[in-house]
N, C-alpha and C positions, 0 to 999 in steps of 0.2 A: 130885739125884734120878737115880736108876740107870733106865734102861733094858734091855727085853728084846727088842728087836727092830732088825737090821741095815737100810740102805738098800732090800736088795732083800723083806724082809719089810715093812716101810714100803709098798713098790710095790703087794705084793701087796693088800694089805688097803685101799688104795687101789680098786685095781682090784676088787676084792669089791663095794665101796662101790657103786662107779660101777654096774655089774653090779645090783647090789640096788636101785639110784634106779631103775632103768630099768623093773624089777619092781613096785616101788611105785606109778611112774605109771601103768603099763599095767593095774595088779591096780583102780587107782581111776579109770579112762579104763573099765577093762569094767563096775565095780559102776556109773556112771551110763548106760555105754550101754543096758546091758540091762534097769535098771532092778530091780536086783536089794533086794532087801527092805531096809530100814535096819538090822534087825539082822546081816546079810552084812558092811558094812561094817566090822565091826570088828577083820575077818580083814586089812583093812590093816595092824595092828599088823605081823603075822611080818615081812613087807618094810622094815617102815617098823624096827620094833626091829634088823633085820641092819644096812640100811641107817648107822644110830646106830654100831650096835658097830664096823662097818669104818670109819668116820670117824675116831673115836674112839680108836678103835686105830692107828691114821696117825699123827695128832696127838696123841699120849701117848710114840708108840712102843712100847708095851706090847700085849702078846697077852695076853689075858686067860688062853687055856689055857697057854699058858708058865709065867704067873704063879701060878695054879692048882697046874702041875708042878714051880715050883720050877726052870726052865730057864733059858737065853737062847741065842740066835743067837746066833753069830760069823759071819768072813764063809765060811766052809767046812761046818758042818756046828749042832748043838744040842747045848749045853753045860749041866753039874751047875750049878747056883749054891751053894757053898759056907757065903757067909757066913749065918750064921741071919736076924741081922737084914736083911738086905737079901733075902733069900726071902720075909720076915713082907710087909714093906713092899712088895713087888711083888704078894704075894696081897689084898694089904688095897685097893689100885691096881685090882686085876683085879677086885672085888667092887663097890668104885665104878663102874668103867667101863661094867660088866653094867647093876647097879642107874640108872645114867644112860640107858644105851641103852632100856631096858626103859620107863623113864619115859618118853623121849622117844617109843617106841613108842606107848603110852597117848595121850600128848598129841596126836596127830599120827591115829591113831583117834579118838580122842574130836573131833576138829577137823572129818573127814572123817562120822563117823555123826551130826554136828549139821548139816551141810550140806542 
């Protein structure tokens, strides 16, 4: 399994991650403070689907828009990917991870507007 993302893109989308949990709790710390209507709650998905994709993309090592362009990192700058097949297979990668995150998004709203 080919990879499109170096250590320090790794970091990054780590850090995203972290950045977006922190978003998530606070977007679902205000919908109960305020008491905001149960249909509001479902605006946790955006945080909660970022959230997903920077995890995911950590632990894949894949950037979905990479994979999408057809790229990768090295450790100096963003590289063509040549081979066909392994372009296919990082974009089919990148459509997973989305389609993952997006779900987890839902699940995680849907968790949060039944509470």
């Amino acid at each position: 399994m080919s990879c499109n993302l170096e250590r320090r893109g790794v970091r990054t989308r780590l850090r995203h991650a972290a950045i977006y949990t922190a978003a998530l709790v606070a977007t679902v710390v205000a919908l109960f403070v305020f008491a905001a209507p149960r249909a509001w709650r479902w605006v946790v998905w955006v945080p909660a689907f970022l959230t997903a994709i920077g995890f995911l993309q950590a632990a894949t090592k894949t950037c979905v828009l990479f994979g999408a362009w057809g790229v990768r990192e090295d450790p100096t700058t963003v590289v063509r990917i040549d081979d066909a097949a392994e372009r296919r297979a990082l974009l089919l990668r990148s459509v997973a991870i989305t389609a993952s995150a997006a779900l987890i998004g839902v699940v995680v709203a849907a968790v949060v507007h039944a509470v």
